[in-house]
N, C-alpha and C positions, 0 to 999 in steps of 0.2 A: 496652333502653329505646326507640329509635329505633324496632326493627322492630316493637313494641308500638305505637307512636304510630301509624305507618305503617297498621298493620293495621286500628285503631280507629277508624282514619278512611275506609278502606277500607270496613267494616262499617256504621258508622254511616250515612255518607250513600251506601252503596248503589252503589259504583264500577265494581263490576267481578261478570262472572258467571260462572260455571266455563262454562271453555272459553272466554273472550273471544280474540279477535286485538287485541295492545296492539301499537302503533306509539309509540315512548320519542322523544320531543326530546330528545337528547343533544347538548348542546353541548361539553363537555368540561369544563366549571367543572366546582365543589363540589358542588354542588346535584343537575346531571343526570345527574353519573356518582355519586351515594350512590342515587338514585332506581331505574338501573339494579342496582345492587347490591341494593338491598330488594327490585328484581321480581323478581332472580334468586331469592333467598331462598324467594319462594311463587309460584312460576308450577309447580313442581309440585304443589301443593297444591292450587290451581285450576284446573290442567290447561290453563294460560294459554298461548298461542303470540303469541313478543314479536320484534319487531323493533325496530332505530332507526332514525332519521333524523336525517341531519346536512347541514345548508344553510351552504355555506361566502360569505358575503358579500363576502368578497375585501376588504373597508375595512380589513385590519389587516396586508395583506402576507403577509410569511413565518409572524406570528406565527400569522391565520385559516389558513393551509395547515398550521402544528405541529398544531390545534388537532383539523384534518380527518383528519392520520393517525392522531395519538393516538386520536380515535372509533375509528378504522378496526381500529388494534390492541384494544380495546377489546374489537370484535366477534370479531376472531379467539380472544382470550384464551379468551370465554367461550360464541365456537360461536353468536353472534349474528347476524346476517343484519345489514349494513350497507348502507342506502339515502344516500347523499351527490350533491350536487349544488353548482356553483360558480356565482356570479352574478359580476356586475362587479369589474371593477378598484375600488381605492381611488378614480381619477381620475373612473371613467365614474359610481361611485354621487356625487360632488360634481355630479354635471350634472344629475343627478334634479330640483333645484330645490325641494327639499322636505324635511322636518327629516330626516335621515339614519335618526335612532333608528325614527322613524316609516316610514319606507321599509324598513329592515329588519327589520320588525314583521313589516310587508307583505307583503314576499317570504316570510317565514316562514314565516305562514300559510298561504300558499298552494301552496309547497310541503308541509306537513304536511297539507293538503286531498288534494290530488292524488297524494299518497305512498298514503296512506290508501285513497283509492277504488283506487288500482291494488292495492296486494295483500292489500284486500279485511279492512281492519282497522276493528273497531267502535267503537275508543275509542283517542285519541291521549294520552299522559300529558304534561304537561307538569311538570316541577321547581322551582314558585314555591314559595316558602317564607311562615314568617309574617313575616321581616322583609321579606320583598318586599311584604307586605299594612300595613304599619306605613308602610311608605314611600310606597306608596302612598294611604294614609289622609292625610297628610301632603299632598304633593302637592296635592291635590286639595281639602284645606283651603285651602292656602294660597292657590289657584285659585279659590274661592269654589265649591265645588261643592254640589250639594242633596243630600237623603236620599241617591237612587240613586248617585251619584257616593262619597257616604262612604262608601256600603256596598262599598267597597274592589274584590277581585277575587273573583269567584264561583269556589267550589271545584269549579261544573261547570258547561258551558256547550255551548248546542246538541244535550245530550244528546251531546257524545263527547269534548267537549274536557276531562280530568278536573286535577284535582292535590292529589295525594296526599300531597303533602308542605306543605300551606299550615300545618299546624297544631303545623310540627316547627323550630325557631329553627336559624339559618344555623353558629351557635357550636357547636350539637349535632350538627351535621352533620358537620362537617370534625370535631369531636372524634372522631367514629363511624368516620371514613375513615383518622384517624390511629391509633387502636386497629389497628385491621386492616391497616396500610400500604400504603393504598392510595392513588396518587398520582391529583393532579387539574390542570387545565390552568390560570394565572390569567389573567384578562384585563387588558391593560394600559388600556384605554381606562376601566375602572373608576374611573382614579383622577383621569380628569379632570374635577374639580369645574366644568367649565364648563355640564357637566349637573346639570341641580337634582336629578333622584336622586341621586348621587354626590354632591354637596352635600350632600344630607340624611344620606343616610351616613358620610359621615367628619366632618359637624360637629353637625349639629344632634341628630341623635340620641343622640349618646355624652354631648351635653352633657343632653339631657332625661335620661338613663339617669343621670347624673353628681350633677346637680343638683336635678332635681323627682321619680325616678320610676324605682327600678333595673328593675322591670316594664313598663316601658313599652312594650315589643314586643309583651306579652302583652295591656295595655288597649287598644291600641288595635287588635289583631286581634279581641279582643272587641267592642266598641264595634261595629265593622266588620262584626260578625256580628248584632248585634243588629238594626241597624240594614238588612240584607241581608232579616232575617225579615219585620220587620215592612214592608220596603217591595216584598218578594214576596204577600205575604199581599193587601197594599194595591192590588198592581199585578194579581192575580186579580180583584179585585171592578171595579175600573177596566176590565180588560178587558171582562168581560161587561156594564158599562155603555156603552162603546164601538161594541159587538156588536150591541146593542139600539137605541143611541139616534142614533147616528150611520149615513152612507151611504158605503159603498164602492166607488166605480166605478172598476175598475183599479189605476192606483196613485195613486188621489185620495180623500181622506175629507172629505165635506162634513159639519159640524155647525148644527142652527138653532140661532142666538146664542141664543134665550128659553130652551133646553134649558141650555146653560151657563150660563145666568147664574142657573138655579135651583140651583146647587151650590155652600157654601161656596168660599171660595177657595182651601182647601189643596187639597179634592176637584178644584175647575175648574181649578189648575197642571197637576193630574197627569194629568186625562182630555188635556188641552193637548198635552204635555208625552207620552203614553204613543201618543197618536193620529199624531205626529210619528214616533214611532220605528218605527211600522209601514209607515210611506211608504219602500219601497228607494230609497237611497243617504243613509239618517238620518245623522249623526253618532251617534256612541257616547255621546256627553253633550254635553246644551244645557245653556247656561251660565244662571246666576237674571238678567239684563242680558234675556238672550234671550227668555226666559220673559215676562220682567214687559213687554217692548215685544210680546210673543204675546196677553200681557194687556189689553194697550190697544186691541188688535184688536177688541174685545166694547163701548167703551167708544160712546155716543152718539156720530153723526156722521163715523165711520170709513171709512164706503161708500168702496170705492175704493184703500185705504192697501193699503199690502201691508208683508211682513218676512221675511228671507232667513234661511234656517237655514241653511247650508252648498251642498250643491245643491240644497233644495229651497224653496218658495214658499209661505208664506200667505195670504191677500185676505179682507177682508172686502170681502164682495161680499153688499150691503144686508143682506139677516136671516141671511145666511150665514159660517159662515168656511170658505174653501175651503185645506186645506193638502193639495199637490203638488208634482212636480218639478218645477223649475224651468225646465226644457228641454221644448219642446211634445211633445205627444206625437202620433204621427200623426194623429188624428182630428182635433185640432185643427190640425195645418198643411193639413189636406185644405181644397180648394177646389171646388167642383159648379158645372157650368152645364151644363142638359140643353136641348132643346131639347120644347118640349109642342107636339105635334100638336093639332087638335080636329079629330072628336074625340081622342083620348088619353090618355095617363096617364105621370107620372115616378112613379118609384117610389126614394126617398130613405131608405136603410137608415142611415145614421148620426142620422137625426135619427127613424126609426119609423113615417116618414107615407107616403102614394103621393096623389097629386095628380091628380084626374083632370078633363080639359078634356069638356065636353059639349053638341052643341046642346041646344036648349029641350024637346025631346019624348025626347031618351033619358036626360033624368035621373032618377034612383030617387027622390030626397029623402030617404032615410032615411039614417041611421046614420053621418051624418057628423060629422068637428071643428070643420070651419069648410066656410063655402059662399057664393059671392061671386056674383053675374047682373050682366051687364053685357055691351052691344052694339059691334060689332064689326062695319066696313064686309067689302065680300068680298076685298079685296084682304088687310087686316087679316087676315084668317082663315086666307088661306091661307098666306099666313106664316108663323100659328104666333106661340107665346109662347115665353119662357124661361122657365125655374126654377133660380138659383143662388143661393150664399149670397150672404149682407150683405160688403157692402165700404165697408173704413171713406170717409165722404166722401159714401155717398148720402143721398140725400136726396127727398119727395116731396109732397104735399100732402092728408093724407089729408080724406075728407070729414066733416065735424065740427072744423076746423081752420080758423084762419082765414091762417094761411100756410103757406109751403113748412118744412119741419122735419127734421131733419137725423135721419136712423134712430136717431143714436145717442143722442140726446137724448128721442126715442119711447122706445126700452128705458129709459132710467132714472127716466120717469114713470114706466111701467109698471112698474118695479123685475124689469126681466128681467136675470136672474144675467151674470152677463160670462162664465160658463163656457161658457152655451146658446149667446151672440150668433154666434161665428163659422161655426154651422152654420146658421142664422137663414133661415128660407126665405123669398127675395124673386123675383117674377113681375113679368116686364119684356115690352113691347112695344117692340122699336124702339129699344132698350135707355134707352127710361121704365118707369119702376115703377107699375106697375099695382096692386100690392097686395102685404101683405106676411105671413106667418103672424099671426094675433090679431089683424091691424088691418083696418080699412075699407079702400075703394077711394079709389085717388086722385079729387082732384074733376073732374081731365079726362074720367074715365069715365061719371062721368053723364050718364043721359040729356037729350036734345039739344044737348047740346056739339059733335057735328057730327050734320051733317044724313043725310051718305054711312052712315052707322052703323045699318042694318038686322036685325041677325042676334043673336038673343038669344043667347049663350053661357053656362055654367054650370060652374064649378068648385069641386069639389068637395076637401075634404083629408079621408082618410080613416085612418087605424091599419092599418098592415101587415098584412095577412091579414083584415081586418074586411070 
């Protein structure tokens, strides 16, 4: 009956290909050593070549060490290739600083990453069950989570991570191991109810089983898959609107607020909501708190606001929402200050432009962005200008102004993005601002403001390669 479940789930959703390289998370419970026993079962029949992998955490003492040889014997019994690895002391994982469960999640994974890529395996099994998806259905109610978050634990993930046992109850398991006498390891730390799983399994569940629902492992694996369908299905059409409507630069996705705000609201969470988890270092699930202040982002009069998802950022920034990491990225801690000859030219590869200085008779006039005239004594000249970014604090007096104005208060007339600003091209004399990308000359530079000032100079902002 088990290896019929086993199998049908194996088929059904597509797990395994004759001939795959499987890498087995065996921990030594219930769960990973029946898992091992059903691969053994058909890994002739598939032609399957299986290893395990056992990560000993070290948080349980003598018992994490029984736990390491038991695998180990394990492997010998049955001619298995045994990968094991030991992390921290009990003492050294409390310094982590961080929820323990969570940290040896961590470590898990990444040893089951790095196992994998070394001896060249295409799919690692993992042995979660459906009461492991029950509970976590649970969890994650109780958490306040949305669609994606109910839709529990995916039976396949990253295209390698599989689990073939989500669909086979934990009581059917150990009955299967005890038909056969086959022994399994227990963990003691199971039974500390100070973790809400463990909670949920030794109270709450026995008593929904008890009281409202002897099925209840079963709805709510069900529910969980329902609900996994429909918000895969959902999360395809989201993506290709994301793909289309939204800008990718790096690891930043910019959307125009007008595009969101033409989307129902269940549609606008989830483009929100799915644009977030493509940014590296997303959390696994953003909370509906999270969400619905992501939401306010869109709302009138936001310019400015931001809101923290874990490591990353989002800003409404005027018709924009900008979500990013929150950690600069080099382009943005980048600093320029070149020196502009005349004639000459900077040439400015983070912001796309080359800036070129010229007297009066060798300019082309054509094909330019921006183009500025303005005189220059000879002393002035042969000095030379600058061209470096905005630093917060300048400030100058462009013409058409009737005071000095601070750059930063120029960009937010103009409603220039706060993403563009800190590459923002500003041209100094003397280290005065002479002029700045998009704007006028200051009004010192008009003519006869000094008398010494003979020498028409022209500069020009052109498009890399233009």
């Amino acid at each position: 009956m088990i290896l019929e479940k086993f199998l049908k789930s194996v088929r059904n959703h597509q797990l395994l290909s004759y001939g795959d390289r499987i890498l087995l998370a065996v921990s030594g419970g219930s769960d990973s050593t029946a898992m091992l026993h059903l691969f053994l079962a058909i890994m002739r029949e598939l032609n399957l070549e299986i290893k395990i992998g056992h990560l000993n955490h070290g948080l349980r003492g003598a018992e994490s060490d029984g736990d390491e040889e038991f695998v180990k014997e394990l492997g010998k019994t049955f001619q298995v290739p045994v990968i094991t690895e030991r992390l921290a002391s009990d003492g050294q994982a409390a310094g982590v600083g961080i929820n323990w469960e969570n940290w040896a999640r961590q470590r898990r994974y990444e040893f089951l990453n790095r196992i994998a890529e070394v001896s060249g395996a295409s799919k690692i099994a993992l042995g979660h069950t459906m009461n492991d998806q029950a509970e976590t259905v649970l969890m994650r109610l109780i958490r306040g989570s949305g669609t994606r978050g109910l839709a529990g634990i995916p039976i396949i993930r990253e295209g390698k991570f599989i689990r073939p046992m989500l669909w086979i109850r934990r009581e059917d398991i150990q009955a299967y191991l005890r038909s056969r006498h086959l022994a399994w390891r227990e963990d003691t730390s199971n039974q500390n109810v100070s973790f809400m799983r463990n909670r949920l399994r030794a109270e709450l569940i026995p008593h929904l089983l008890k009281s409202y629902n002897p099925n209840i492992v079963q709805s709510l694996a069900n529910a969980a898959a329902c609900l996994r369908e429909e918000s895969d299905a959902l999360g395809e059409l989201v993506e290709s609107v994301i793909a289309k409507e939204a800008t990718r630069s790096g690891s930043r996705i910019i959307w125009p607020v007008s595009r969101l705000e033409s989307y129902p609201d269940a549609v606008r969470r989830q483009l929100i909501r799915d644009s977030v988890r493509q940014i590296p270092g997303a959390p696994e699930l953003i909370s509906r708190s999270t969400l619905e202040s992501l939401m306010e982002l869109l709302l009138p009069g936001r310019s400015g606001k931001s809101v923290m998802i874990g490591q990353l950022q989002a800003t409404r920034d005027f018709d924009l929402l900008v979500i990013e990491s929150h950690s600069k990225s080099p382009a943005q801690a980048m600093e320029y200050d070149y020196h502009l000859g005349i004639p000459g030219e900077v040439r400015i590869d983070a912001v796309g432009s080359v800036f070129r200085a010229n007297l009066h008779q060798e300019s082309s006039h054509e094909g330019y962005i921006n183009r500025w005239e303005f005189l220059l004594s000879p002393t002035e000249l042969k000095t030379g200008l600058h061209v470096r970014s905005w630093r917060p604090g300048d400030r100058y007096s462009p013409i058409g102004y009737n005071n000095t104005k601070k750059l930063k208060e120029l960009f937010t007339e103009r409603k220039i993005s706060r993403s563009k600003r800190h590459l923002w091209p500003v041209v100094t004399l003397n280290d005065n601002i002479v002029f700045m990308k998009d704007f006028p000359l200051g009004a010192d530079m008009m003519p006869g403001t000094r008398s010494q000032r003979t020498l028409k100079v022209i500069i020009e902002e052109r498009k890399i390669d233009a």
